[in-house]
N, C-alpha and C positions, 0 to 999 in steps of 0.2 A: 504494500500500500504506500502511494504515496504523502506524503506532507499535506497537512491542508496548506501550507503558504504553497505550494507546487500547482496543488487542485485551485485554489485563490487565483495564482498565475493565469488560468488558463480559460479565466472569466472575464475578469477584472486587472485592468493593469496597476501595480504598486508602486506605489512612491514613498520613499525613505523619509521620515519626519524627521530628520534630524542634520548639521551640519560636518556631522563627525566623517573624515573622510575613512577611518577602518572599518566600519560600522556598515557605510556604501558600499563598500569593495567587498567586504564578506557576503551582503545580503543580494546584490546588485539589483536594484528596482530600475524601471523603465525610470523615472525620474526621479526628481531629488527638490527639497523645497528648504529655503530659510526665511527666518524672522529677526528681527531685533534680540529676542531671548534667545534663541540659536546659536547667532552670532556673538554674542557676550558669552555663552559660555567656548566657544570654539576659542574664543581670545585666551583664555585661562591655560589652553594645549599647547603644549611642548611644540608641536607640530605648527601653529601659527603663527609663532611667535618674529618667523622672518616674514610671511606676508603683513606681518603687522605693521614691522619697522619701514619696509620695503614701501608700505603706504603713509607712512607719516612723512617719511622723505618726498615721495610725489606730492602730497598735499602742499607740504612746504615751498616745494618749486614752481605751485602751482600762485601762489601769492594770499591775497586777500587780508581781513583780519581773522581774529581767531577764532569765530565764529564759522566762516568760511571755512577755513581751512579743518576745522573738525569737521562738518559737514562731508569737504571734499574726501577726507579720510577715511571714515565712514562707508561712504559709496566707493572708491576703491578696494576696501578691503571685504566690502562684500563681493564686489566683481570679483578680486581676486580669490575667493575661496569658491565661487559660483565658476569661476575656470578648472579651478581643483576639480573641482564632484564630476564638471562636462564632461572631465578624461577622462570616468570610470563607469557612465550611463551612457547609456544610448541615444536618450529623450531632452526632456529642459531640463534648466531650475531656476525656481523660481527666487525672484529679488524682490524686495519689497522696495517701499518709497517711504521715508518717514513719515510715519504716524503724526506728527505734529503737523501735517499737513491734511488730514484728513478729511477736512471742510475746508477745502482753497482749490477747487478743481484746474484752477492755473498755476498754482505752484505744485500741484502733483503733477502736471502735463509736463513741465519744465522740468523737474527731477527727473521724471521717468524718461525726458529725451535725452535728457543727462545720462541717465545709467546704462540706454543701450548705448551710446555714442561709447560709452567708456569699454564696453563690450565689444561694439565693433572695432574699434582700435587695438583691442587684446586680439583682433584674428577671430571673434565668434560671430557668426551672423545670430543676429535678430531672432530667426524660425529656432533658433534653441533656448530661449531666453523669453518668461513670462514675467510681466511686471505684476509685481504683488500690491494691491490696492484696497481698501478697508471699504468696505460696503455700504457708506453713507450713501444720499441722493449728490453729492460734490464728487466722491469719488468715480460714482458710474457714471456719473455723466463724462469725468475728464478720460474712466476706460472704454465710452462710445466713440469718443475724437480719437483717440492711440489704437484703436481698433481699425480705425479708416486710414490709419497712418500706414498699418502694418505690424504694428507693434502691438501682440497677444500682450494678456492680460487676465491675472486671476483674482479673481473677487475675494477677499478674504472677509474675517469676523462678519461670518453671514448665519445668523442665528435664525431670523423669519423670512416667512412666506411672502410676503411686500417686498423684501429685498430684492429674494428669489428670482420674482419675477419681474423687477424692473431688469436688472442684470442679463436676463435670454432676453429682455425686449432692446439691451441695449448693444446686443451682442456679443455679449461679452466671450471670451473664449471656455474660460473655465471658471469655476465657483467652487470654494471653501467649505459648507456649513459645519461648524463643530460640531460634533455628535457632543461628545462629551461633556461641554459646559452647557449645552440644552439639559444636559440628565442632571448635572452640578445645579444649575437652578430651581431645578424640580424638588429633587432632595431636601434643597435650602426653603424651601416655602411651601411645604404640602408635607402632606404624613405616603408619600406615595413608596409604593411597595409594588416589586418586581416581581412576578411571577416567572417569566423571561424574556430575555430580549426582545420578543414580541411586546412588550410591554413601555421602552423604552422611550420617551417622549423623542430622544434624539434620532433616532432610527428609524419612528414615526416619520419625525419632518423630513429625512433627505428621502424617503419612500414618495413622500406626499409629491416632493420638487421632483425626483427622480420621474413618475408618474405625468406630472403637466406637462415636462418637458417633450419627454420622447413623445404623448397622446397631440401634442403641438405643433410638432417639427423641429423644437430649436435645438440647435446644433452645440451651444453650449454645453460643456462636459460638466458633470457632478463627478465632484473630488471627496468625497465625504472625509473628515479628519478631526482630530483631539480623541479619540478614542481611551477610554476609560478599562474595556475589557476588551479579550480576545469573542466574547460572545456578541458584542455590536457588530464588531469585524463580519461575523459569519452571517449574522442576520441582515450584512445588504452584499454579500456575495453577488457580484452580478452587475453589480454600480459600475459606471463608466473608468472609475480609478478611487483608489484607496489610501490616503498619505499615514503611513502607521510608521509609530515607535520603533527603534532595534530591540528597547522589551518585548514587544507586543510579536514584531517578526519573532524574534528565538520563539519564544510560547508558541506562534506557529508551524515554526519548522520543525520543533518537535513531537506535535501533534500529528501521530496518521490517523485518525480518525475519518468518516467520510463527512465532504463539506460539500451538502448543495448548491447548487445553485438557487437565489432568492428574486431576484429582479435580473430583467430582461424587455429590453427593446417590444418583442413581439406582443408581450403579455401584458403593457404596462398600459393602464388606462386611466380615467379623469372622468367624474359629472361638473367639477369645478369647470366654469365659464372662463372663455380667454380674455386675460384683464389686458387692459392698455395703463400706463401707470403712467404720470404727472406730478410732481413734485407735491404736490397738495394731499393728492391720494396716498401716494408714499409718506411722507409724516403725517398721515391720522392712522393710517396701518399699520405704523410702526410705534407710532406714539399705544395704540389699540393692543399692545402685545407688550407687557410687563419685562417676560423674559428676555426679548427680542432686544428692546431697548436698553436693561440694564446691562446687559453681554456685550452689547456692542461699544456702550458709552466705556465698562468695565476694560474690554480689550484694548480700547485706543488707550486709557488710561496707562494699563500694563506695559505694552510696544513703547510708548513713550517712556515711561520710566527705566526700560532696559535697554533703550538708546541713550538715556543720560547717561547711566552707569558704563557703556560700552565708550561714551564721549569721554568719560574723565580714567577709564582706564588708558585710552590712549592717551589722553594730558599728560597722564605721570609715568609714562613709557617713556 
């Protein structure tokens, strides 16, 4: 028998939730995805410790004040480690754009031209490289322009169903929902109890999106990710792509147990209506969903605070 991460493989493409380049190379997923807490701890590794320097030197020759120039440091050194992972996957990985930008749809346009520019200059085209973007009504609107650009782009901290669907309405390439911090909020506000992953409010919702989509036509990919167990994992076997932990893989690859298949294109249907979203619709939908809102507000919160900490490790480098 083999693996459920082998049987997973052969559903569902997997993406490495992590920045750790031994971790890629042991498990080898189609792609590879980072964040601000990623990248702060990848800084900590023996192993980055010359791309680190390697980008305070560029930042430096690059000019500005000191603002600037952490900024510029920053995004090189996420290229820089986003060229590491490219040597050992086949597919993207994804970069984010700072979070303190996350309602300025023109100063996340402007980073993100930034960040492939700095990409294409490393020798990577574009087609390997997803800009990672926080799911506000600012950020998908700035991932509808860089879409038309050519430059993919993945929805990130995408808790609700208003997101959801503004994001396939705005093209986006790929979408985030954390399973896991959906289950974390439930937990945190209800006496709610699991019978099994069936049960799952997180697993629920990317079923629900998983579901509109395919019943729709949109072509944007669900990424389902934050996963909590190896049983959310198995209960959307079948999802477009999976971003799991190197915990969560080992637990998998040492499971041969058999692992169904759960969702699939042919079978996936919808009596929900096809919405058209408007900024006004979107904040009462979002505002309408407790979870939705506190996750998201919660996430940009977090990305920011791990980019400070990632800014004053490199100060004192």
């Amino acid at each position: 028998m083999t693996s459920k991460l082998d049987q997973l493989r052969t559903m569902t493409e997997v993406v490495a939730d992590t920045g750790d380049i031994e971790a890629i190379r042991r498990f080898k997923p189609i792609d590879a995805t980072t964040n601000p807490s990623l990248l702060l701890k990848a800084s900590a590794l023996p192993h980055y410790a010359e791309l680190m320097q390697r980008a305070r030197e560029w930042a430096a020759g690059q000019g500005g004040d000191e603002a600037q120039q952490l900024a510029n440091c920053c995004d090189r050194f996420a290229v820089d480690v986003g060229r590491e992972i490219l040597a050992l996957i086949p597919g993207r990985v994804s970069t984010e754009v700072d979070a303190r930008l996350s309602f300025d749809s023109n100063a996340t346009l402007e980073r993100a031209r930034r960040l492939i520019g700095l990409y294409e200059a490393s020798g990577i085209s574009r087609d390997r490289v997803l800009i990672k973007i926080a799911s506000t009504w600012e950020g998908i609107r700035a991932a509808a322009e860089l879409e038309r650009e050519g430059i993919n782009c993945n929805l990130t901290l995408l808790f609700g169903f208003d997101q959801a669907v503004a994001c396939a309405d705005a093209g986006a390439y790929l979408i985030s929902p954390f399973v896991g911090r959906i289950l974390d909020w439930h937990k945190a506000h209800s006496d709610l109890t699991l019978a099994s992953a069936e049960d799952d409010p997180g697993v629920q919702s990317v079923r629900r999106i998983y579901a509109y989509y395919k019943h729709y036509g949109y072509n944007t990919v669900v990424m389902g990710a934050s996963f909590r167990n190896t049983g959310e994992i198995e209960a959307l076997a079948g999802c477009d792509r999976l971003s799991i932990s190197p915990a969560l893989l080992e637990d998998m690859a040492q499971d041969e147990g058999h692992l169904p298949r759960r969702l699939s294109p042919e079978t996936a249907g919808t009596e929900e209506p096809r919405i058209v979203p408007t900024a006004s619709s979107f904040r009462l939908g979002l505002n309408a969903d407790a979870m939705a809102t506190e996750k998201l507000a919660e996430g940009i919160r977090n990305f920011i605070a791990d980019q400070l900490k990632l800014e004053k490790v490199i100060s004192q480098t």
